[in-house]
DRENDO-1510 file (C-alpha; in Angstrom, 1 decimal, always signed):
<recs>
REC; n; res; u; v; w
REC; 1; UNK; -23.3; -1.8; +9.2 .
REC; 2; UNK; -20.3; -3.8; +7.6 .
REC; 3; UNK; -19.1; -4.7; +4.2 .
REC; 4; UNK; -20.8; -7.4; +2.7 .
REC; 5; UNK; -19.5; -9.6; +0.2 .
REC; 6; UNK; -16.4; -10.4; -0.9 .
REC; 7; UNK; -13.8; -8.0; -1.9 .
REC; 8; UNK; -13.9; -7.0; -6.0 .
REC; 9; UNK; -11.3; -8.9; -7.8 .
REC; 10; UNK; -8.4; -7.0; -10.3 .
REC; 11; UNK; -9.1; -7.4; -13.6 .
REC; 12; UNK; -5.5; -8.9; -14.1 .
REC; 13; UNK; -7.2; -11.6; -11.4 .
REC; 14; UNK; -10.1; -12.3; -12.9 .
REC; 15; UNK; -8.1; -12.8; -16.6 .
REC; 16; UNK; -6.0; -15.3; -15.2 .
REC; 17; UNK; -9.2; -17.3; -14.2 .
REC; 18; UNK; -10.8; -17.1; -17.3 .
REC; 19; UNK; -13.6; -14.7; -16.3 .
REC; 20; UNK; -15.5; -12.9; -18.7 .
REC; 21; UNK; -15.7; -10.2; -16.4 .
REC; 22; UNK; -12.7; -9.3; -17.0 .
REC; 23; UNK; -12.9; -7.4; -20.0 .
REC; 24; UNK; -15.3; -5.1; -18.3 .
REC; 25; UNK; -13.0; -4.4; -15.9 .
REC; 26; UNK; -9.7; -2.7; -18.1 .
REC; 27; UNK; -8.5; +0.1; -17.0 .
REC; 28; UNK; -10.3; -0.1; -13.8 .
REC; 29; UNK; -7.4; -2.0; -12.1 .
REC; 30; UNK; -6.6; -0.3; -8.7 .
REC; 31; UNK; -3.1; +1.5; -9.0 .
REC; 32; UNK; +0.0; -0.3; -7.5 .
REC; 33; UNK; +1.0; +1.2; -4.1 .
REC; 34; UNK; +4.6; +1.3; -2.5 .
REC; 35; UNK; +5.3; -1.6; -0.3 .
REC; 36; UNK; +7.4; -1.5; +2.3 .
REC; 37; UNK; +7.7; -0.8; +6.4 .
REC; 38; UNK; +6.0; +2.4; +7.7 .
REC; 39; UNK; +7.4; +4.0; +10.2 .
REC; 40; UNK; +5.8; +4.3; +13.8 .
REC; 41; UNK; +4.0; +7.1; +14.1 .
REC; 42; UNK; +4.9; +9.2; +16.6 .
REC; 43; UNK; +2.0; +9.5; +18.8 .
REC; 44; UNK; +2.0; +5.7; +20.0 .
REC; 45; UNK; +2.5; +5.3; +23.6 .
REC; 46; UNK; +5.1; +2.6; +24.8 .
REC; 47; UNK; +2.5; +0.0; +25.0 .
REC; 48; UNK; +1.7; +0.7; +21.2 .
REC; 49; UNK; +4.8; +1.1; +20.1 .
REC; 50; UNK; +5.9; -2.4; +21.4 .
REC; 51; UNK; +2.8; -3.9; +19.5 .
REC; 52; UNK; +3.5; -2.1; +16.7 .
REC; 53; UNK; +7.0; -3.8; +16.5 .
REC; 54; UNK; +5.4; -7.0; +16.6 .
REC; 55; UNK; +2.8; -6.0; +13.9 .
REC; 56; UNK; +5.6; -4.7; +11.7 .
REC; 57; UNK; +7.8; -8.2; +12.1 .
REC; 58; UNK; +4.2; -10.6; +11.7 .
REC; 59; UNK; +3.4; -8.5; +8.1 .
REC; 60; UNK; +7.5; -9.0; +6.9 .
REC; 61; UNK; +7.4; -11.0; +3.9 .
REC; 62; UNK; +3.7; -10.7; +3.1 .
REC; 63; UNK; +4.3; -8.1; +0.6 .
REC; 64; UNK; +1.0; -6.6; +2.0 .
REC; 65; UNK; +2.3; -3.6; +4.1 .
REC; 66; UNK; +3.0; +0.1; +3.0 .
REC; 67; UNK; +4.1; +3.6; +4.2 .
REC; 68; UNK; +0.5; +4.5; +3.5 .
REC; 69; UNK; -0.8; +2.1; +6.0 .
REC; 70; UNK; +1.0; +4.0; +8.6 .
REC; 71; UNK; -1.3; +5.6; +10.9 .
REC; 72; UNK; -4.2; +2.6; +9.7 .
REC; 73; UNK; -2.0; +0.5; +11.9 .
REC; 74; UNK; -1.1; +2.8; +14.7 .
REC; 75; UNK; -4.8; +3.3; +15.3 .
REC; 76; UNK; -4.7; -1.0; +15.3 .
REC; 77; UNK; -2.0; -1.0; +17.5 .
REC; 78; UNK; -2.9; +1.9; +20.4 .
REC; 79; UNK; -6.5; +0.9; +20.1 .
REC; 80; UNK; -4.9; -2.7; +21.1 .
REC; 81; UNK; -2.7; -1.3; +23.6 .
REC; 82; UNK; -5.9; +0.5; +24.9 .
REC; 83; UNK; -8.0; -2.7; +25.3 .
REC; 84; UNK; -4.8; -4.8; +26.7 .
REC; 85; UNK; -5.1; -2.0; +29.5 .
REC; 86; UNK; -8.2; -1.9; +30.5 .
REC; 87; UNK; -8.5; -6.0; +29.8 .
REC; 88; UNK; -6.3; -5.6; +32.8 .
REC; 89; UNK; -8.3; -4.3; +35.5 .
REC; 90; UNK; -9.0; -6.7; +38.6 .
REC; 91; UNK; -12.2; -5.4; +39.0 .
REC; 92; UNK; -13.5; -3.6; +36.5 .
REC; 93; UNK; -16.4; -0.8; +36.7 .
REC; 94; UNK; -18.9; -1.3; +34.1 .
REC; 95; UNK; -17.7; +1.8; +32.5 .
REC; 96; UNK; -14.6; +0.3; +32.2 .
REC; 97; UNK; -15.9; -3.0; +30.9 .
REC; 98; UNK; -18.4; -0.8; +28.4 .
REC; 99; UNK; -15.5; +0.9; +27.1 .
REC; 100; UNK; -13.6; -2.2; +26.4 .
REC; 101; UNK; -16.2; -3.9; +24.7 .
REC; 102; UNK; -16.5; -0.5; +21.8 .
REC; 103; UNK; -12.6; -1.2; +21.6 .
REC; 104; UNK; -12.9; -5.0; +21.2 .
REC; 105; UNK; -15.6; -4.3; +18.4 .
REC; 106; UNK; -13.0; -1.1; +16.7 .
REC; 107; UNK; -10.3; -4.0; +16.6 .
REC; 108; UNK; -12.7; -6.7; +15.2 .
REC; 109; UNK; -13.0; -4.1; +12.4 .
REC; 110; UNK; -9.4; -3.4; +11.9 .
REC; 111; UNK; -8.2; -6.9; +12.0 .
REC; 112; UNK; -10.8; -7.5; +9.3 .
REC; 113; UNK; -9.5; -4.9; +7.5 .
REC; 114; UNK; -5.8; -6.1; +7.8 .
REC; 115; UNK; -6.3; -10.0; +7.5 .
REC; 116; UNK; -5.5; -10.6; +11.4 .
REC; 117; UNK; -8.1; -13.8; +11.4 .
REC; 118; UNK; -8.6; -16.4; +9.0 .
REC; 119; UNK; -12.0; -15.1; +6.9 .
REC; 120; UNK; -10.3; -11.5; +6.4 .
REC; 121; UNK; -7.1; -13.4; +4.8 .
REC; 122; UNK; -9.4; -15.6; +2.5 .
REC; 123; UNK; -11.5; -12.3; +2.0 .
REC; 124; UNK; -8.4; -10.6; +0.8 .
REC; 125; UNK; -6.5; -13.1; -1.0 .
REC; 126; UNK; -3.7; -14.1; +1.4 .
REC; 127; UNK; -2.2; -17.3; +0.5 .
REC; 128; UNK; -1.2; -20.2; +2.9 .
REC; 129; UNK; +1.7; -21.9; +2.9 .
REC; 130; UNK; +1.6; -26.0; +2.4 .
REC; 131; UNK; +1.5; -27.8; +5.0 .
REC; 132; UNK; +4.7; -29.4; +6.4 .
REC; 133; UNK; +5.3; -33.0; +4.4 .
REC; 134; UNK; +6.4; -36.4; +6.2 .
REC; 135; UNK; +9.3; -37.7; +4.7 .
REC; 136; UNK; +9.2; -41.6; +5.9 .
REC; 137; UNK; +10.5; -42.7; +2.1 .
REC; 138; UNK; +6.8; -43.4; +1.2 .
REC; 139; UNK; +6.4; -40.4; -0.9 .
REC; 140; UNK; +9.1; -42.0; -3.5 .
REC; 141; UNK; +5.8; -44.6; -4.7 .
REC; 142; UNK; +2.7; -42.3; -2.8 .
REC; 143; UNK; +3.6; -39.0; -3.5 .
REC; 144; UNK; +4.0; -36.5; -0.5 .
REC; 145; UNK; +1.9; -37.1; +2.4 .
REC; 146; UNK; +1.2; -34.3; +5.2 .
REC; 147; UNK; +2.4; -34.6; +8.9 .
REC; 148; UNK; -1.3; -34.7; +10.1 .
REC; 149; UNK; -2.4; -37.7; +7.8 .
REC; 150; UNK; +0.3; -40.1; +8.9 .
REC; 151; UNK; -0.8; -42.9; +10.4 .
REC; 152; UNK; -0.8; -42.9; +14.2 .
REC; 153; UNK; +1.2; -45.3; +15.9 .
REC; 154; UNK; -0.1; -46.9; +19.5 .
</recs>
């Protein structure tokens, strides 16, 4: 069975909300990890390796990536590279569709585990960037208005 739940907030988080939690939660804080790009591991096969690359480049900037994730993500990635494979078949035996479907379910728990869809990044606190603002002159008297409220012209 899966986690359930949201994921237990710091309590350097939960101080700047105002929780009273927090003080229940001193000296429990988790301790600060390296950041930074992991190598590849060595056992990736091409496939993997090429994903991996991608992987690396899509987390730059996040500030959510370390060495220690090293071999968390190659196990993404060749599991990945695995499914892409087999995904591939023009006719598939139902062996090789009932091994694809474990690896589909493996990567639905990684990707949950490293923000790769939407619910896993609100799970674990990724931000979002703004959207992208119009700039038509109105926003001098209505404040900023978002590309996808302007009105539509036609």
């Amino acid at each position: 069975m899966g986690r359930r739940g949201p994921l237990p907030e710091s309590a350097e988080r939960l101080r700047l909300r105002g929780s009273a939690l927090a003080a229940g939660r001193e000296g429990v804080d988790i301790p600060a990890v390296p950041m930074g790009e992991p190598e590849a591991p060595e056992w990736l096969t091409p496939d993997a390796r090429l994903l991996w690359n991608d992987a690396v480049v899509r987390f730059r900037g996040t500030g959510r990536l370390s060495p220690l994730d090293q071999h968390s993500l190659g196990r993404y990635v060749q599991t990945l590279a695995e499914w892409w494979r087999l995904s591939a078949e023009p006719d598939p035996s139902p062996a090789v569709m009932r091994r694809a479907h474990q690896l589909a379910q493996q990567l639905g728990t990684l990707e949950d585990r490293f923000g790769f869809n939407p619910a896993a990044r609100a799970r674990l606190g990724f931000g979002t960037e703004p959207p992208p603002q119009a700039d038509d002159g109105a926003a001098r008297f209505f404040g900023p208005v978002p590309l996808d409220d302007r009105p539509h012209e036609g």
